[in-house]
C-alpha positions as semicolon CSV with decimal commas, in nm:
position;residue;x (nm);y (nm);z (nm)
1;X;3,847;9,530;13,491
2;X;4,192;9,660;13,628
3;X;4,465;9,511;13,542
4;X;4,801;9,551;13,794
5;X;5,099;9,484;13,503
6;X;5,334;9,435;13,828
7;X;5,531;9,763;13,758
8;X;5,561;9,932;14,125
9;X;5,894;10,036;14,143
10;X;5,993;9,976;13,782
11;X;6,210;10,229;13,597
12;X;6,189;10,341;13,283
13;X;6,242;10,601;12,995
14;X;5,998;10,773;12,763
15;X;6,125;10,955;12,515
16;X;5,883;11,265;12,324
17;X;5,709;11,204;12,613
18;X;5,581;11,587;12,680
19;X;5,286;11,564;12,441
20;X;5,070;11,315;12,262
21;X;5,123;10,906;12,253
22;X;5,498;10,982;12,451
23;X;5,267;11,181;12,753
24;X;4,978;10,884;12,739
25;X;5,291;10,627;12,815
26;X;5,396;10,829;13,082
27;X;5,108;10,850;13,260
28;X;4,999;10,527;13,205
29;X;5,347;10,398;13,340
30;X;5,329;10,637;13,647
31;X;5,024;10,546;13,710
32;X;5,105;10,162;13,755
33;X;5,365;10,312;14,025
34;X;5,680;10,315;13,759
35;X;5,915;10,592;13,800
36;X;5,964;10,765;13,449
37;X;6,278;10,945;13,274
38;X;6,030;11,150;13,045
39;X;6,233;11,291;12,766
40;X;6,183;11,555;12,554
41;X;6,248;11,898;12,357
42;X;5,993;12,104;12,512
43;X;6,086;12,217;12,862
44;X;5,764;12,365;12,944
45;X;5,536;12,082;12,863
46;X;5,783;11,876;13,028
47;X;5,802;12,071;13,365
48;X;5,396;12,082;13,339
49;X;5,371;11,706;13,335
50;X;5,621;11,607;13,621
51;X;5,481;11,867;13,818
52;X;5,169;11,724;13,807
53;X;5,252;11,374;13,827
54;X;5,520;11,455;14,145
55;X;5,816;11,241;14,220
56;X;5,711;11,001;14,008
57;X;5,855;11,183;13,676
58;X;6,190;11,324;13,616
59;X;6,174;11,566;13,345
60;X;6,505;11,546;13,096
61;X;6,509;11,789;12,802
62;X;6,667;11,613;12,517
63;X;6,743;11,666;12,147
64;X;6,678;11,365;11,978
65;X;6,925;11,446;11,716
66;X;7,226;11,419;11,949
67;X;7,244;11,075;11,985
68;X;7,481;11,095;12,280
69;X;7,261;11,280;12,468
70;X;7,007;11,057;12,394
71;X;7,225;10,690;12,521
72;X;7,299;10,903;12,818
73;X;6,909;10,905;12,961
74;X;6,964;10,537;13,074
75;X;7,218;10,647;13,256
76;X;7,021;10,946;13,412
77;X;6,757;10,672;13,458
78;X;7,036;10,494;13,667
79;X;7,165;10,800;13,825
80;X;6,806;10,959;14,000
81;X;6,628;10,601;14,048
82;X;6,909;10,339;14,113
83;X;6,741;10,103;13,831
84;X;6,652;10,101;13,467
85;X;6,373;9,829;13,388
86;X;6,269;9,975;12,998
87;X;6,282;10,178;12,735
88;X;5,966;10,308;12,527
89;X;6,145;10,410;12,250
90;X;5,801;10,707;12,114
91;X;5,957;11,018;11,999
92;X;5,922;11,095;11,610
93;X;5,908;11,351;11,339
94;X;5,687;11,344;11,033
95;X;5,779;11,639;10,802
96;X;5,552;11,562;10,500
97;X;5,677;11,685;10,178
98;X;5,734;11,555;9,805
99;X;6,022;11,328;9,807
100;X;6,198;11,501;9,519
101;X;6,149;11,857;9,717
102;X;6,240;11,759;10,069
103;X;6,620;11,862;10,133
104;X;6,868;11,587;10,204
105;X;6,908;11,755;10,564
106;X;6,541;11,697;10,662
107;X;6,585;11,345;10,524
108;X;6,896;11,288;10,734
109;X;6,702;11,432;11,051
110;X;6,398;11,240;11,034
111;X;6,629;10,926;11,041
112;X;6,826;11,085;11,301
113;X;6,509;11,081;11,554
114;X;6,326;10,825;11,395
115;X;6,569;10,581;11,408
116;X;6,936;10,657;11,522
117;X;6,742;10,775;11,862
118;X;6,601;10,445;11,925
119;X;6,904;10,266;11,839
120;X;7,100;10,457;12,046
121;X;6,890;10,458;12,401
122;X;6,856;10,073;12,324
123;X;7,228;10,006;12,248
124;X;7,325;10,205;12,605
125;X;7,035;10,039;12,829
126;X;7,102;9,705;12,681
127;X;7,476;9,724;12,736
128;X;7,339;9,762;13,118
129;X;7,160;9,476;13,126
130;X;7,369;9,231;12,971
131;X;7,641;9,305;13,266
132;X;7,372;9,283;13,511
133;X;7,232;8,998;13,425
134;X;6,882;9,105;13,264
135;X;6,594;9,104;13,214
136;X;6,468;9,436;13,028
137;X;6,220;9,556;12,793
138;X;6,244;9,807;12,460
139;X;5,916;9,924;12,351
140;X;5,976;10,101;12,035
141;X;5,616;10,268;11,897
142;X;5,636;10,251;11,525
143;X;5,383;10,356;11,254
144;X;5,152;10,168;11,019
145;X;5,324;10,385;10,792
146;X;5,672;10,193;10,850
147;X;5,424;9,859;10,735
148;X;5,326;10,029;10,371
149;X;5,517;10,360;10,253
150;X;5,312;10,625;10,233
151;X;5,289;10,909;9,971
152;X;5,475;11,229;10,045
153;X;5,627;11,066;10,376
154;X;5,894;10,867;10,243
155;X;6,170;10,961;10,469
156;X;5,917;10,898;10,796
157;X;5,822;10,542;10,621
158;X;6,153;10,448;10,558
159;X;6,261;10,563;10,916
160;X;5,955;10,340;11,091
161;X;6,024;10,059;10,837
162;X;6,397;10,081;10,956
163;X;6,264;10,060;11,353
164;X;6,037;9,730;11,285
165;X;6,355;9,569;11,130
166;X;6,617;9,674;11,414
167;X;6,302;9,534;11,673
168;X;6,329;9,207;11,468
169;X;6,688;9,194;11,481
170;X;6,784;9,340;11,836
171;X;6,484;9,079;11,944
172;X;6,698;8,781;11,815
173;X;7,018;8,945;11,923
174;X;6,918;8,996;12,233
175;X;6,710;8,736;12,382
176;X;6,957;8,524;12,519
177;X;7,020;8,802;12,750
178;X;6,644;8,812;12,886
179;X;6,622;9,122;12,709
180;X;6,292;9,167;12,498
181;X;6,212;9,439;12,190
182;X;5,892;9,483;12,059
183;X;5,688;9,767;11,873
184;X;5,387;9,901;11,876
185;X;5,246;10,042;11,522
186;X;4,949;10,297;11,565
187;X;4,767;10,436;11,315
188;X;4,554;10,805;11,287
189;X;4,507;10,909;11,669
190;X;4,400;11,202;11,808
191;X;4,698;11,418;11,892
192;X;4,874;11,723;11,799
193;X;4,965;11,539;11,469
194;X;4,632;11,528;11,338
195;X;4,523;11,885;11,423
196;X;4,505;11,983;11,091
197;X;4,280;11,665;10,997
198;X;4,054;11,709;11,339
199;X;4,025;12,062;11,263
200;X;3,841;12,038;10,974
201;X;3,516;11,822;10,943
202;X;3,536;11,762;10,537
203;X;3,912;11,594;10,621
204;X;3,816;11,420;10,909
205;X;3,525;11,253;10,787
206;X;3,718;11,107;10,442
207;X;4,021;11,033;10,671
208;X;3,728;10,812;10,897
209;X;3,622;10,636;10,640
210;X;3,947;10,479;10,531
211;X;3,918;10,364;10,923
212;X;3,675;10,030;10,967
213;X;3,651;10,161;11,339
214;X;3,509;10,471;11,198
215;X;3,708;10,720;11,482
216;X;4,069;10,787;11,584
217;X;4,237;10,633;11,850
218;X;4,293;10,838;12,170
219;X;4,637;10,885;12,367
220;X;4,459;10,666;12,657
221;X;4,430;10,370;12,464
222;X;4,774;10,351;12,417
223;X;4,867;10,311;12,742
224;X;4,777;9,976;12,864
225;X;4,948;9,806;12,559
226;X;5,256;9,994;12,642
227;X;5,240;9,864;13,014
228;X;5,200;9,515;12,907
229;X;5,507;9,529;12,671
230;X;5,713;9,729;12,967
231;X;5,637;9,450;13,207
232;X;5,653;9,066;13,302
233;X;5,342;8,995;13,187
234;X;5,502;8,983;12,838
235;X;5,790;8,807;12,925
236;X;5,806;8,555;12,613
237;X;5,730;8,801;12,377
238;X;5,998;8,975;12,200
239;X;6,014;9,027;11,807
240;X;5,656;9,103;11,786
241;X;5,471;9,412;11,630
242;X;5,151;9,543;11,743
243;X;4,938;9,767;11,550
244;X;4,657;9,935;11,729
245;X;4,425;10,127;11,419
246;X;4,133;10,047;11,402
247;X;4,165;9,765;11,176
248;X;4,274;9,968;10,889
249;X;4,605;9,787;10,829
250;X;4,420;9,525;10,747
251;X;4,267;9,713;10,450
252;X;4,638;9,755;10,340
């Protein structure tokens, strides 16, 4: 059954929004009738998707490193649509190496997105609605891998551990303000990040198995859950972590 989350005419920013979970939120969100700020590095997949989806997306490329150009989307948000209603918080890096070999700078950049990202865009939007009053929404999509550190990913643990305790805090912080922040933890889906996992039945069936759902989550699925945290229809939650894997946290 459909669901309408209330979001025609809401405003919001996605960032790493050209591909994968980031591109599911926009077009879930655009779909509801939101207007989107989708943010990210690659211009072409960008340009693709707001062509497609018409005035309903404005494309922004953005390096997630530069955290000043990263605050500044609420204010493009602001700028092209008079309004900024949310932030969904999605874009991430997950270099995978052996802690001991990974250089400090990759360390210091996976934090950099992972992390200083996030804090930034939420820092600048929130600023906007404290002066005006509230309400608004952060959505920040963590990992199950920021709930239990995983092996040769220590950096992008530590960076989606950090982002489910700035949620916590900018949730208590902030709720005074009618501002809520929330997070969403996914597990294994199926999106660029896995390629090397789907493309290779021997790895995909022992990574399914460690999955009580027995499959990978698609982009789609995503979606919904991000609209409900984006919208009113969540309007006393704040603080809260969802994890949408196929029960395998559980197994943790």
């Amino acid at each position: 059954m459909a669901v309408d989350w209330g979001l025609d005419g809401h405003v919001t920013v996605v960032t790493g929004a050209s591909r994968g979970l980031g591109e599911a939120a926009v077009r879930a969100m655009a779909a509801e009738g939101a207007r989107v700020v989708a943010a990210a590095r690659s211009a072409g997949a960008l340009a693709s998707l707001a062509d497609e989806l018409g005035d309903a997306v404005a494309a922004v490329v953005c390096d997630l490193r530069d955290r000043a150009a990263v605050a500044g989307l609420a204010d493009e948000a602001l700028a092209r649509f008079g309004r900024l209603d949310s932030v969904v918080n999605n874009a991430g890096i997950a270099p995978a190496a052996a802690f001991c070999e990974q250089p400090d700078e990759v360390f210091d950049e996976v934090l950099a997105v992972n992390l200083g990202a996030p804090a930034a865009l939420a820092r600048r939007a929130a600023s906007h609605w404290i002066v005006a009053g509230g309400p608004g929404s952060v959505v920040n999509v963590a990992s199950t891998s920021g709930l239990k550190g995983k092996a040769t990913l220590a950096a992008y643990s530590a960076s989606k551990g950090g982002l489910l305790r700035l949620t916590e805090a900018l949730a208590a912080e902030w709720a005074r303000f009618g501002i809520r922040v929330n997070a969403i933890a996914p597990g294994a889906f199926e999106t660029d990040a896995q390629a090397a996992v789907l493309g290779d039945p021997d790895t995909l069936a022992a990574r399914l198995r460690k999955i009580p759902a027995r499959r990978m989550g698609r982009p789609e699925e995503l979606g919904p859950l991000v609209c409900y945290l984006a919208s009113e229809a969540s309007g006393f939650v704040t603080g809260s972590c969802f994890v949408i894997d196929g029960g395998e946290a559980s197994k943790l």
